[in-house]
N, C-alpha and C positions, 0 to 999 in steps of 0.2 A: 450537528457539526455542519459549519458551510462546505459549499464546492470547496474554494480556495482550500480550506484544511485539510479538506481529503488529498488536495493534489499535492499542499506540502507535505503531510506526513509520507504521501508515497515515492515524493522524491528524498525526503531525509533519510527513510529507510533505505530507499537505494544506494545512496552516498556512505551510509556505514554500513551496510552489510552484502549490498552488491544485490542484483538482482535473483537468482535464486535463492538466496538467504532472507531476501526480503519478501518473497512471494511466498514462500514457507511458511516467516513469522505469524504475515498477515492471513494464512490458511488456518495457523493453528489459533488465531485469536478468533475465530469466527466461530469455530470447535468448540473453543474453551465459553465463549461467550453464550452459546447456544447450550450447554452442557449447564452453564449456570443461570438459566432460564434469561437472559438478559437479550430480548429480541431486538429489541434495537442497538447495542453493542456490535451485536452479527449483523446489523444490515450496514452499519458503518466500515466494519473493517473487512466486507465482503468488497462495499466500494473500494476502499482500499487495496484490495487485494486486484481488483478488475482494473484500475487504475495503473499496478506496476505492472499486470502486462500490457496496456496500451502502450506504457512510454517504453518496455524491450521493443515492441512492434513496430514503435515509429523511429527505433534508434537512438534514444535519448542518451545522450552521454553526460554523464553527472558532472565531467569536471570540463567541459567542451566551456569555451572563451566567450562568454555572451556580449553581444553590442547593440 
């Protein structure tokens, strides 16, 4: 999976599930990913996971007015 796709899917999940629901998801897919031997699944949605709290960190607001 590229950069960019990490970053969208960390913003789509943020936009539907709001950031503690989406840091959950991507916690429990890393679990689930690892539990079914699929190591690279887990290093993906670990990114993932590292990625929605960068964007709580910097304040990302999902629905803010972009120009």
């Amino acid at each position: 999976m590229d950069e960019i796709d990490i970053w969208r899917t960390a913003t789509t999940l943020i936009k539907a599930m709001g950031f503690t629901s989406a840091a959950f998801d991507a916690s429990y897919r890393v679990r689930e990913m690892r539990e079914k031997g699929d190591d690279a699944g887990a290093v993906i949605w670990k990114q993932i996971e590292e990625k929605i709290g960068e964007l709580e960190r910097i304040g990302y607001a999902p629905d803010a007015v972009r120009h």
